[in-house]
N, CA, C and O of each residue as an XYZ file, in Angstrom:
744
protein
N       0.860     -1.175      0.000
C       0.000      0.000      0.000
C       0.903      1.233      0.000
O       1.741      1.405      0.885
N       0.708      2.127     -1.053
C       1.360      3.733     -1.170
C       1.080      4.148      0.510
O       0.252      3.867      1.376
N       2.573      5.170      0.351
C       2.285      5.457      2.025
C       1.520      7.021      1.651
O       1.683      7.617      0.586
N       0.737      7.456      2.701
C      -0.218      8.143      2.853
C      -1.760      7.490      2.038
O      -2.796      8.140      2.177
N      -1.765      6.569      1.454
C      -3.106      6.062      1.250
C      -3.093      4.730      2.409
O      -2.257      4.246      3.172
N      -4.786      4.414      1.988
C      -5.389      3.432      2.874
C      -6.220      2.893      2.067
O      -6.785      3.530      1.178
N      -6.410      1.515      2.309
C      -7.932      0.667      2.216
C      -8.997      0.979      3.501
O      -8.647      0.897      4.678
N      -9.969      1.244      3.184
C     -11.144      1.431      4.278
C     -11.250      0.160      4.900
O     -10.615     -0.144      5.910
N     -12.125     -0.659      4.251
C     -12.394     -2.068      5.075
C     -12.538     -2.923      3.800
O     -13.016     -2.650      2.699
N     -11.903     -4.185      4.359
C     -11.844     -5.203      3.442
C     -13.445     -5.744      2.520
O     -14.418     -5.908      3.256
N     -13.581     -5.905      1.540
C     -14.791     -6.454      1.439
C     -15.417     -5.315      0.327
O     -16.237     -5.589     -0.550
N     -14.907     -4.157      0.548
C     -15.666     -3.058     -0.261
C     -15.080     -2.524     -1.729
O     -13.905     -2.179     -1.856
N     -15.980     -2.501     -2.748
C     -15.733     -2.239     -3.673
C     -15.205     -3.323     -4.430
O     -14.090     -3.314     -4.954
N     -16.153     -4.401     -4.486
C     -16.035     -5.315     -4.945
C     -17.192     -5.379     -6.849
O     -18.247     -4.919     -7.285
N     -16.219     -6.126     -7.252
C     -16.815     -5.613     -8.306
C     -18.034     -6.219     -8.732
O     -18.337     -7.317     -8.264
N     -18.951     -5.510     -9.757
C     -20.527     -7.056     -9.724
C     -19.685     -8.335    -10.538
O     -18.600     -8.407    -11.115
N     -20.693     -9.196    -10.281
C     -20.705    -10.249    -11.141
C     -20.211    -10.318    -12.379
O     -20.771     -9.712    -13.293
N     -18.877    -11.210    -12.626
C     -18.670    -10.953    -14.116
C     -17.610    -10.152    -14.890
O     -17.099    -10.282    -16.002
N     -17.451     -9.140    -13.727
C     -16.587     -8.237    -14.086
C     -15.556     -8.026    -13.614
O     -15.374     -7.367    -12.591
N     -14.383     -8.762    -14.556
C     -12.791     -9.295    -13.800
C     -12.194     -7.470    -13.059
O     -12.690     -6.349    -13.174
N     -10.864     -8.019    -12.282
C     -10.433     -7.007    -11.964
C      -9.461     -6.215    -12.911
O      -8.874     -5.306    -12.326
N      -9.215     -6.330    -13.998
C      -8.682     -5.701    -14.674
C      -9.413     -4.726    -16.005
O      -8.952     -3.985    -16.873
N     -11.174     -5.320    -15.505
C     -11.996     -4.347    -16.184
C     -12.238     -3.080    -15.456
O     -12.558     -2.037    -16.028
N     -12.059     -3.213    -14.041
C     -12.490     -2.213    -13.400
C     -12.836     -0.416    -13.494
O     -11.917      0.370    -13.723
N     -14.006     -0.033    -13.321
C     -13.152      1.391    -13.537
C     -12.014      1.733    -12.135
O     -11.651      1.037    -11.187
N     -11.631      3.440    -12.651
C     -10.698      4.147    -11.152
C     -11.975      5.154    -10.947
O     -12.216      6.035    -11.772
N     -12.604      4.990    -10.021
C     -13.267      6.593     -9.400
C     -13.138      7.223     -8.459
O     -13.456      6.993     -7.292
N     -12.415      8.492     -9.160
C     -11.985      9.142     -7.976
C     -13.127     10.568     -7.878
O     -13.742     11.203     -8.735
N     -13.025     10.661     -6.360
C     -14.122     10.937     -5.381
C     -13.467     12.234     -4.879
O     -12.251     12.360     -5.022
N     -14.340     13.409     -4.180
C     -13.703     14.592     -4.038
C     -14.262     15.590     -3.974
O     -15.376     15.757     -4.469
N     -13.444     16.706     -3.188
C     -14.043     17.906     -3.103
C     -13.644     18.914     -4.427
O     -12.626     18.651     -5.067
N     -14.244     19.733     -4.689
C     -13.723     20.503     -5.780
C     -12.257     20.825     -5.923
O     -11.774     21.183     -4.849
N     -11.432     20.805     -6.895
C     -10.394     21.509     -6.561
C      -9.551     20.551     -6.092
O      -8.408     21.006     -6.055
N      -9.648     18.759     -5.496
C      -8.536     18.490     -4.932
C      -7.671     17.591     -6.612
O      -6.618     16.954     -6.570
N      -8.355     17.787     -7.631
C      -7.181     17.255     -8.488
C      -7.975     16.270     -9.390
O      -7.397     16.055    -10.456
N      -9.098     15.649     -9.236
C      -9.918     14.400     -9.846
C      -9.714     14.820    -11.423
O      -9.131     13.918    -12.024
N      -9.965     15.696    -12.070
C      -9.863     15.713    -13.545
C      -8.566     15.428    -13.687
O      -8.278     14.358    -14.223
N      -7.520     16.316    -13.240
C      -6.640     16.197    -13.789
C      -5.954     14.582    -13.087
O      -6.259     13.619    -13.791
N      -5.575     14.425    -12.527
C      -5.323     13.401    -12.260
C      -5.656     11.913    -12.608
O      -5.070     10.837    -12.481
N      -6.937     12.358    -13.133
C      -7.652     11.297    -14.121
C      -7.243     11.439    -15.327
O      -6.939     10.327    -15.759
N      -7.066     12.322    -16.164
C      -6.371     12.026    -17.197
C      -4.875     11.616    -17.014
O      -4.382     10.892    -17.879
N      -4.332     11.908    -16.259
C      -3.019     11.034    -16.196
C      -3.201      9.624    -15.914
O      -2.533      8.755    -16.474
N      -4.156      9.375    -14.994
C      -4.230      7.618    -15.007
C      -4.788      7.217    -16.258
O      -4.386      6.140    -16.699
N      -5.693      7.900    -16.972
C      -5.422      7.669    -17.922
C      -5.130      6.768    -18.934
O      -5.494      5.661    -19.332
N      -4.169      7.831    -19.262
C      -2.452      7.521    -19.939
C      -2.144      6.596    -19.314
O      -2.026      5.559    -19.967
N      -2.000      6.553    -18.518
C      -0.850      5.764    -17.428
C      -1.341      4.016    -17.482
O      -0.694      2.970    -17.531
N      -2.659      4.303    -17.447
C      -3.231      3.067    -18.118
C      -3.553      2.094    -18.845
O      -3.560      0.873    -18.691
N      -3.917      3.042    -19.961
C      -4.611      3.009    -21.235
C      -5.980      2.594    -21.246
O      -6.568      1.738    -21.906
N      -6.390      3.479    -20.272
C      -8.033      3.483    -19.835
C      -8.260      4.689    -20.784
O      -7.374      5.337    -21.342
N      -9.799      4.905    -20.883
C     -10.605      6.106    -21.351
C     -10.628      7.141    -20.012
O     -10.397      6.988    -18.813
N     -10.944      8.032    -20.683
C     -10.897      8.921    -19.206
C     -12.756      9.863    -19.201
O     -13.191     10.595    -20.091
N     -13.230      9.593    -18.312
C     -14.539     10.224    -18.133
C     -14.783     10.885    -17.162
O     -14.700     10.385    -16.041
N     -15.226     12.457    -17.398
C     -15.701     13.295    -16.160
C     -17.032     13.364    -15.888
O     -17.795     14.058    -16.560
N     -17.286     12.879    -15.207
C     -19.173     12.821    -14.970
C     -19.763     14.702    -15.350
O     -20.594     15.037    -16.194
N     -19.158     15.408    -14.609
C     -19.667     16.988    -14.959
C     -19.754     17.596    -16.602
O     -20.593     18.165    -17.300
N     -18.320     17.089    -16.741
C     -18.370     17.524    -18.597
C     -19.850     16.629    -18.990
O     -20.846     17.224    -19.402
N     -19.819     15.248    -18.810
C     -20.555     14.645    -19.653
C     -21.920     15.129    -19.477
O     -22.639     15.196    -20.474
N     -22.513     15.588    -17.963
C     -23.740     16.271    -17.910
C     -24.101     17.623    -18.372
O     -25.252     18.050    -18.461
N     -22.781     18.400    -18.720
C     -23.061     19.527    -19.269
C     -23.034     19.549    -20.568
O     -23.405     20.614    -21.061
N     -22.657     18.572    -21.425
C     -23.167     18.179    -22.860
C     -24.244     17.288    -22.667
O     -25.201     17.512    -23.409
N     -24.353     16.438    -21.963
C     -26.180     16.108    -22.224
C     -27.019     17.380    -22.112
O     -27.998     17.506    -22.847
N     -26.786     18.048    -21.494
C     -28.079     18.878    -20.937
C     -27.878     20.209    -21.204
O     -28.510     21.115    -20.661
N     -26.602     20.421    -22.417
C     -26.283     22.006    -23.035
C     -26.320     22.575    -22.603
O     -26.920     23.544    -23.067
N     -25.698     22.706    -21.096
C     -25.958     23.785    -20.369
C     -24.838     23.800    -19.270
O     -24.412     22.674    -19.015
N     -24.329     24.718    -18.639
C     -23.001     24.969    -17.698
C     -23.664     24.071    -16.638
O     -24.849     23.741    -16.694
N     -22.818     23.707    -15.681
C     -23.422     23.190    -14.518
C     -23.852     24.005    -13.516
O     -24.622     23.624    -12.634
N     -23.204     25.592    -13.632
C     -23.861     26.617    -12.788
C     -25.128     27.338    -13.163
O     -25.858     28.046    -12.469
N     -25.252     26.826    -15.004
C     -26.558     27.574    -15.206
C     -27.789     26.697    -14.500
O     -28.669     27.243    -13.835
N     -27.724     25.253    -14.740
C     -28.623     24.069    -13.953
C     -29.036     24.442    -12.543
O     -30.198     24.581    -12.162
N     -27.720     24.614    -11.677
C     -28.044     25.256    -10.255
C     -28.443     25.987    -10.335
O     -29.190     26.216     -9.384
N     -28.417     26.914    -11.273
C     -28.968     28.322    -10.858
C     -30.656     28.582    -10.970
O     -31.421     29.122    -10.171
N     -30.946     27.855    -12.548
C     -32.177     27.823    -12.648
C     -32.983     26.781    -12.316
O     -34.194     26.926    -12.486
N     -32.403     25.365    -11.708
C     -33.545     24.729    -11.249
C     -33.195     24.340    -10.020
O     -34.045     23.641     -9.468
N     -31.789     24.661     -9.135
C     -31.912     24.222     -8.019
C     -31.152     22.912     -7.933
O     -31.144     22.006     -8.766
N     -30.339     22.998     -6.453
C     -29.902     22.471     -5.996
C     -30.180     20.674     -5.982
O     -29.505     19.715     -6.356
N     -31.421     20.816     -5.399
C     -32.182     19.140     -5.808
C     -32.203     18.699     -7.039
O     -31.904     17.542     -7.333
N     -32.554     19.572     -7.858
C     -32.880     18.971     -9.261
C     -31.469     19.009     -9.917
O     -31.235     18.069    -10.676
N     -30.774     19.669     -9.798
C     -29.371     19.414    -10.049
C     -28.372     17.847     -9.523
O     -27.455     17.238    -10.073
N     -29.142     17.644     -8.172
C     -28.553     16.437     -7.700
C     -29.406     15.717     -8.418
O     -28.775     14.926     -9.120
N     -30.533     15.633     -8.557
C     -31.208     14.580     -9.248
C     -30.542     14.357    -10.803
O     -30.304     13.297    -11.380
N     -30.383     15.419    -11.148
C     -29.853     15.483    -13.127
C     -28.755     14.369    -12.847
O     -28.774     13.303    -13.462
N     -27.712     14.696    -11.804
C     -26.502     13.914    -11.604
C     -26.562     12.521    -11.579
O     -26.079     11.661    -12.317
N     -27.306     12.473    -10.502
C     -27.895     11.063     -9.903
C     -28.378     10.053    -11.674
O     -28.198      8.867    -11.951
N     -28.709     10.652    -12.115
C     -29.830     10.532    -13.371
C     -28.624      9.837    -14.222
O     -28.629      8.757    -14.813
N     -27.578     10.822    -14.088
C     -26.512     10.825    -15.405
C     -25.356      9.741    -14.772
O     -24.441      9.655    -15.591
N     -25.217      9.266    -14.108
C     -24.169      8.477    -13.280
C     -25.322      7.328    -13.028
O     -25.011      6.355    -12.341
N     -26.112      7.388    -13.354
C     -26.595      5.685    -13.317
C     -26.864      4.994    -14.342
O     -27.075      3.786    -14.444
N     -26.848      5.963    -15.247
C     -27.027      5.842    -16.531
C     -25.450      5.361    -17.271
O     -25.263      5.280    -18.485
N     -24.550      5.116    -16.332
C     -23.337      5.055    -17.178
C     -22.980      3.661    -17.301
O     -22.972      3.035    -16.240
N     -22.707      3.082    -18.273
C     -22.330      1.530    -18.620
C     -21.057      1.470    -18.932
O     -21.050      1.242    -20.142
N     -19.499      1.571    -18.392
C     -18.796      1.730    -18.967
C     -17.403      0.898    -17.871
O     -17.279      1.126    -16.667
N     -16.566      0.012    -18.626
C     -15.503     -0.581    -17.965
C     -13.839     -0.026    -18.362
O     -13.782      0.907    -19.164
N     -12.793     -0.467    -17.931
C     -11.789     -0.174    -17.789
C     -11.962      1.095    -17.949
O     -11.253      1.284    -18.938
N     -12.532      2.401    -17.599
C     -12.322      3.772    -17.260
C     -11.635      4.651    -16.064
O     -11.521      4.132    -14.954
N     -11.128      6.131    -16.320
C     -10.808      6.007    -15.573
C     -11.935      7.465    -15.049
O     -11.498      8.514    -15.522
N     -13.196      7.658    -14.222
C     -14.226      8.287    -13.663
C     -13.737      9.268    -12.596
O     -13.464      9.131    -11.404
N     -13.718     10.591    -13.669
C     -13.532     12.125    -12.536
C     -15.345     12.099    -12.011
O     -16.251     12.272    -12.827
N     -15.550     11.886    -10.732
C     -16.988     12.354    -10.553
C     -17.194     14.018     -9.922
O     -16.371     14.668     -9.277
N     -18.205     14.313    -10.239
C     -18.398     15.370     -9.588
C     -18.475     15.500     -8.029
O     -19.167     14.644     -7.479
N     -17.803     16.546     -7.136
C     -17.780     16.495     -5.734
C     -18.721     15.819     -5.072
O     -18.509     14.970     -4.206
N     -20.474     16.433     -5.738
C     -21.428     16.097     -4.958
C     -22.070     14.682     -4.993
O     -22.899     14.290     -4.171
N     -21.600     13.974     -6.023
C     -22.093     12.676     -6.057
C     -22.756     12.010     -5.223
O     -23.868     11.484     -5.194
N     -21.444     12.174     -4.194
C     -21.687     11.898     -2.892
C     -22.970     11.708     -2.325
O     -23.235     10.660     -1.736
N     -23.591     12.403     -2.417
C     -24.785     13.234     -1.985
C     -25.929     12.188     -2.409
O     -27.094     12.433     -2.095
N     -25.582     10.958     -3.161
C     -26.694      9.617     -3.877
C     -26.081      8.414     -3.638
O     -25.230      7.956     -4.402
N     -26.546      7.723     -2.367
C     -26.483      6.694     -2.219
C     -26.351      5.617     -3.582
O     -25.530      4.703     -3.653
N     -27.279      5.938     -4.539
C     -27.901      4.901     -5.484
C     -26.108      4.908     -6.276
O     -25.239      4.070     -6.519
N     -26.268      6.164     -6.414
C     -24.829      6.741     -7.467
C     -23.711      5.879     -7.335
O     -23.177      5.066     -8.090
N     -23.410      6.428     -5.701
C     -22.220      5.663     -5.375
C     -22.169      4.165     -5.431
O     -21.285      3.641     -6.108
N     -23.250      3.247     -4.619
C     -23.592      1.907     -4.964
C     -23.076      1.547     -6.396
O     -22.457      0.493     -6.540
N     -23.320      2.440     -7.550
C     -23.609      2.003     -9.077
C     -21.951      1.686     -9.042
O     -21.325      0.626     -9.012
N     -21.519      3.152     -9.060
C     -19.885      3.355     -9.408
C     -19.426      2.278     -8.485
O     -18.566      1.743     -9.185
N     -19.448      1.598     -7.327
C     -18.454      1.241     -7.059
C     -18.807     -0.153     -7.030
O     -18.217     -0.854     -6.208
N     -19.982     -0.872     -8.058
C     -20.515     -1.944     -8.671
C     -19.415     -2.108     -9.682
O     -18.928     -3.173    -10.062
N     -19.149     -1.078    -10.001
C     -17.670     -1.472    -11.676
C     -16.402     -1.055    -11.162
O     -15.483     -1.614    -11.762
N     -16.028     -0.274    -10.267
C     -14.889      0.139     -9.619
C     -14.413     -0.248     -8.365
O     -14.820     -1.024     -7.500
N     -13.256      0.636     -8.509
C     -12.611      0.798     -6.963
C     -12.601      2.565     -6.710
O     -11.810      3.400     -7.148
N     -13.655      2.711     -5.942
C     -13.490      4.013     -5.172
C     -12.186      4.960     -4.415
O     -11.719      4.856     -3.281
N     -11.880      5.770     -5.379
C     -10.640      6.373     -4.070
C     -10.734      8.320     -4.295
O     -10.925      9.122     -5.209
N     -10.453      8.330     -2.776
C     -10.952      9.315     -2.521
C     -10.081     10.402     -2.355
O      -9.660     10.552     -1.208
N      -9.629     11.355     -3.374
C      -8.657     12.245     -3.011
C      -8.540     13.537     -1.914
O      -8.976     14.668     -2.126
N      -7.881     13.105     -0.756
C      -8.246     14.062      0.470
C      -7.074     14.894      0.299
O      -5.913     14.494      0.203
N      -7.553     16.282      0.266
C      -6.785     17.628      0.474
C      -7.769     18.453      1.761
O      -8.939     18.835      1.772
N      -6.886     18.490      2.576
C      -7.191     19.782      3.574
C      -7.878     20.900      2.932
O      -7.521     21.228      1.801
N      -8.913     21.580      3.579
C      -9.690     22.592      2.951
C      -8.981     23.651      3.031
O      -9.747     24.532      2.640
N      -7.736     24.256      3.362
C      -7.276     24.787      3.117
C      -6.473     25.109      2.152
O      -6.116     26.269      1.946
N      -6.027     23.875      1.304
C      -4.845     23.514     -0.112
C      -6.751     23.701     -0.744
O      -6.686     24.642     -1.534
N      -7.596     23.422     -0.714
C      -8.617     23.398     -1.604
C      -8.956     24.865     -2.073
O      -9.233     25.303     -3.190
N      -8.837     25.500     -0.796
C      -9.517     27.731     -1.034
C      -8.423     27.946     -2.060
O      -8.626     28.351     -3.205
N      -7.174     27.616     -1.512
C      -5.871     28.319     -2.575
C      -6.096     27.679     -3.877
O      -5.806     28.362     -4.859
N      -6.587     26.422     -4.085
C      -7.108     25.783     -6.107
C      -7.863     26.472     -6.268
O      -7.899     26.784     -7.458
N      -8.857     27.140     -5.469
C     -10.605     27.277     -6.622
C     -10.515     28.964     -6.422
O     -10.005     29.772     -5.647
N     -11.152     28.950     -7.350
C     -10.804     30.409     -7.940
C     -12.549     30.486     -8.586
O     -13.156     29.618     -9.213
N     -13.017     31.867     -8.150
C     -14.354     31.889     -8.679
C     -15.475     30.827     -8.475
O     -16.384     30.473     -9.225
N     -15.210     30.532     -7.539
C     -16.536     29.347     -6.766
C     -17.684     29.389     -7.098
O     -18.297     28.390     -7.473
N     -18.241     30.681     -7.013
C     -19.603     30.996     -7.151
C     -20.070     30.780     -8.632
O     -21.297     30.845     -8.706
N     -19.575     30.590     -9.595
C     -19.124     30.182    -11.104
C     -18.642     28.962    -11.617
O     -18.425     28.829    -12.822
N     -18.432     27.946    -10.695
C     -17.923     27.109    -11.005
C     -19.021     26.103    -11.074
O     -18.785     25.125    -11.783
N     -19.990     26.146    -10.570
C     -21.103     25.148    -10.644
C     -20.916     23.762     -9.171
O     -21.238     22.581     -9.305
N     -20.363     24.351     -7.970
C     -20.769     23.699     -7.331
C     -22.000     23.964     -6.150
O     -22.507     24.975     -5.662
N     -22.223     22.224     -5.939
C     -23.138     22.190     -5.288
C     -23.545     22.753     -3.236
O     -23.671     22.055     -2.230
N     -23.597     23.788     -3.381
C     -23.758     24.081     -1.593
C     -25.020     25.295     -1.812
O     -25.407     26.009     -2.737
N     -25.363     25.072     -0.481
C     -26.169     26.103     -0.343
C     -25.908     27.335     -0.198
O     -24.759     27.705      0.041
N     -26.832     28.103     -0.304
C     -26.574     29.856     -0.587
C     -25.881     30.316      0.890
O     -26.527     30.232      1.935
N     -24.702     30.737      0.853
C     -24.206     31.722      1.780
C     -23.391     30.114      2.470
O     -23.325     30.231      3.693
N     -23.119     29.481      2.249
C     -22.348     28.600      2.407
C     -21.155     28.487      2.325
O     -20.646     28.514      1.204
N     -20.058     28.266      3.898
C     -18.728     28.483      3.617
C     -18.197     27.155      3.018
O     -18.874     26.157      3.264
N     -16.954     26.987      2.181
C     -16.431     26.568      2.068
C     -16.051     25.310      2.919
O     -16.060     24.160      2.481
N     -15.724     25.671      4.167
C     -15.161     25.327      5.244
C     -16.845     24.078      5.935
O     -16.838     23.031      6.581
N     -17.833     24.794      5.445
C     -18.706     24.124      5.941
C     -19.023     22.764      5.155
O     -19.027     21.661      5.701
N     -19.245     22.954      4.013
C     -19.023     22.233      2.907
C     -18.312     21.290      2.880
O     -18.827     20.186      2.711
N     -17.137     21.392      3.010
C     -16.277     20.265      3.225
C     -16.434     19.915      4.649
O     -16.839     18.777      4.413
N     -16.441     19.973      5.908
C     -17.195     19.410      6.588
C     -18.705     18.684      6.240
O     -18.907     17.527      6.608
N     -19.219     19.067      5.874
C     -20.362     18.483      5.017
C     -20.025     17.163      4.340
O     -20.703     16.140      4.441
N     -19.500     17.226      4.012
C     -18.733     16.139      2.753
C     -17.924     15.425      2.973
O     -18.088     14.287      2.533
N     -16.774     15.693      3.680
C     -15.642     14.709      3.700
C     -16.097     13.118      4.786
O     -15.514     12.060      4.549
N     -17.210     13.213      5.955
C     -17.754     12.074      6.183
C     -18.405     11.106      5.127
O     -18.525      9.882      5.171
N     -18.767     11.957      4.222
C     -19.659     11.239      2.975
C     -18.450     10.414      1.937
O     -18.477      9.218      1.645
N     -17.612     11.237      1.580
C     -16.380     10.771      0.803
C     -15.929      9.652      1.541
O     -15.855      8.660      0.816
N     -15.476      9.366      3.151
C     -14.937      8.670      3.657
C     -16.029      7.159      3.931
O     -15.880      5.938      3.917
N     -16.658      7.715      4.065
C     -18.150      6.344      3.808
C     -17.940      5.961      2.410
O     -17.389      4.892      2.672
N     -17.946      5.991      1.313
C     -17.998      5.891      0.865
C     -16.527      5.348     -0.274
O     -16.672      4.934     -1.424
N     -15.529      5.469      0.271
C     -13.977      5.214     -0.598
C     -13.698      3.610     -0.106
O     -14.054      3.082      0.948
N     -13.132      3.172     -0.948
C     -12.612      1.973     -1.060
C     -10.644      2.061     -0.875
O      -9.875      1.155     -0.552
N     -10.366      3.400     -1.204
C      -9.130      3.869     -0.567
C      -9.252      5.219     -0.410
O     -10.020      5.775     -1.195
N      -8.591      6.010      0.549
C      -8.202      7.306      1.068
C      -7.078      7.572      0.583
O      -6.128      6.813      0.774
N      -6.985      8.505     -0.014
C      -5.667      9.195     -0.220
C      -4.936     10.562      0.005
O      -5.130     11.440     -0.836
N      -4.253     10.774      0.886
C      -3.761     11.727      1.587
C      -2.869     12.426      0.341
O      -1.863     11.910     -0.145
N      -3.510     13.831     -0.110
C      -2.588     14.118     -1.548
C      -2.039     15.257     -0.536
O      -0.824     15.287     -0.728
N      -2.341     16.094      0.335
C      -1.349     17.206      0.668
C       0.246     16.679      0.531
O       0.609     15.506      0.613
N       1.260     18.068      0.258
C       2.266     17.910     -0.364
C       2.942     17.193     -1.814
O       4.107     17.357     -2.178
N       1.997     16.441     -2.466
C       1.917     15.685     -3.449
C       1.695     16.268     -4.494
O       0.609     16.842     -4.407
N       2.479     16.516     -6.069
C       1.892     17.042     -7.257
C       0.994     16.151     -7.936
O       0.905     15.010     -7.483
N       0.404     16.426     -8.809
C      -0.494     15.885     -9.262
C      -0.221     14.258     -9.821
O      -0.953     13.293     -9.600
N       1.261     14.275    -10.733
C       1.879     12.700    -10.586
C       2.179     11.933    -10.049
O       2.210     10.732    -10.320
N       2.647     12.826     -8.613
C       2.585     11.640     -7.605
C       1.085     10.994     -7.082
O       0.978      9.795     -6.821
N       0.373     11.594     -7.009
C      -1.092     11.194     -6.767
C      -1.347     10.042     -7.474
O      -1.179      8.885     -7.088
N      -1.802     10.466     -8.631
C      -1.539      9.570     -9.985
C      -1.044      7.793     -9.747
O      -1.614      6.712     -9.899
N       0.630      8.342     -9.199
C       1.510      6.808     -8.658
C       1.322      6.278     -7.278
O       1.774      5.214     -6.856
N       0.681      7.048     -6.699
C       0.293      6.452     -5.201
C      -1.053      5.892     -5.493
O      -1.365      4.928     -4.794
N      -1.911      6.292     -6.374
C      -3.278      5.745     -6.703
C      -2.848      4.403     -6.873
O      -2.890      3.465     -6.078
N      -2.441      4.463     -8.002
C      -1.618      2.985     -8.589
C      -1.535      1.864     -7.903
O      -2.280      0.887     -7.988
N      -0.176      2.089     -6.892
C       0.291      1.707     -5.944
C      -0.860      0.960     -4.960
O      -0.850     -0.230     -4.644
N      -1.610      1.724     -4.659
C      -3.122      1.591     -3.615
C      -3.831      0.646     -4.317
O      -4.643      0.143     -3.540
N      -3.892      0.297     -5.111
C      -5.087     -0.297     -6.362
C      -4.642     -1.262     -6.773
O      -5.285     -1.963     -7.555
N      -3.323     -1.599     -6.336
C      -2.452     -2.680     -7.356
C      -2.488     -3.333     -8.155
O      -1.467     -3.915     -8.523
């Protein structure tokens, strides 16, 4: 096991029926900002997996930014669009940037980690304020007047329920992440 990652508990993230371990997808799990796109396209490569962002793919189904969705129909119906679009996905050896809030759907997560191995990229909310730039624009999911700070409190119990590995990225560039994923996943 990469040092600073973990396995949660044995038993989890097992794949369905049928589906060897070298079909698996990688889904990595997260707060905005801690690295999941990019880091997904390097596994990637690194793979020779496809690389899929659940957010891009809902904002070309549904022609529309992910902040215009929040904006005009709301928070719920935005989780629902998600929920909608991530269960809807049929897809093996990938490597799955999900959106932060995923989280937020039992059903979702169940699905993804029916074809995967869950891992969860943990950055301190503090390395997270210094990535995101223009929040209020970016199309994530929190409520109005909502800190940051709360948010990820909000969330990071949900991420951790939910990972099949933890990964401690503070101090780490984005390749090392990448090779400690690896490493974790063997």
């Amino acid at each position: 096991m990469a040092e600073g990652a973990r396995p949660v508990t044995e038993g989890r993230g097992q794949s369905a029926p049928g589906v060897r371990a070298s079909d698996r997808n990688i889904v990595l799990i997260g707060m905005p900002g801690a690295g999941k796109s990019t880091v997904g396209v390097l596994l990637a490569k690194i793979t020779g997996r496809s690389f899929l962002d659940t957010d891009v793919c809902i904002q070309a189904a549904e022609s529309r930014s992910l902040q215009n969705i929040i904006d005009r129909e709301g928070l719920d119906a935005f989780r629902a669009i998600e929920e909608r679009h991530v269960l809807g996905l049929r897809c093996f050896r990938h490597v799955l940037a999900t959106g932060g809030s995923v989280v937020y759907s039992d059903a979702a997560m169940r699905h993804l980690r029916e074809g995967g191995v869950v891992v969860y990229l943990d950055l301190p909310v503090a390395r997270i304020r210094e990535r995101l730039r223009n929040l209020s624009a970016r199309g994530v999911v929190m409520m109005p007047g909502q800190s940051l700070d709360a948010l990820y409190a909000e969330r990071a119990p949900l991420y951790h329920q939910y990972a099949d590995v933890v990964l401690a990225c503070e101090g780490l560039n984005h390749e090392a992440v990448a090779e400690r994923i690896l490493q974790a996943i063997g």
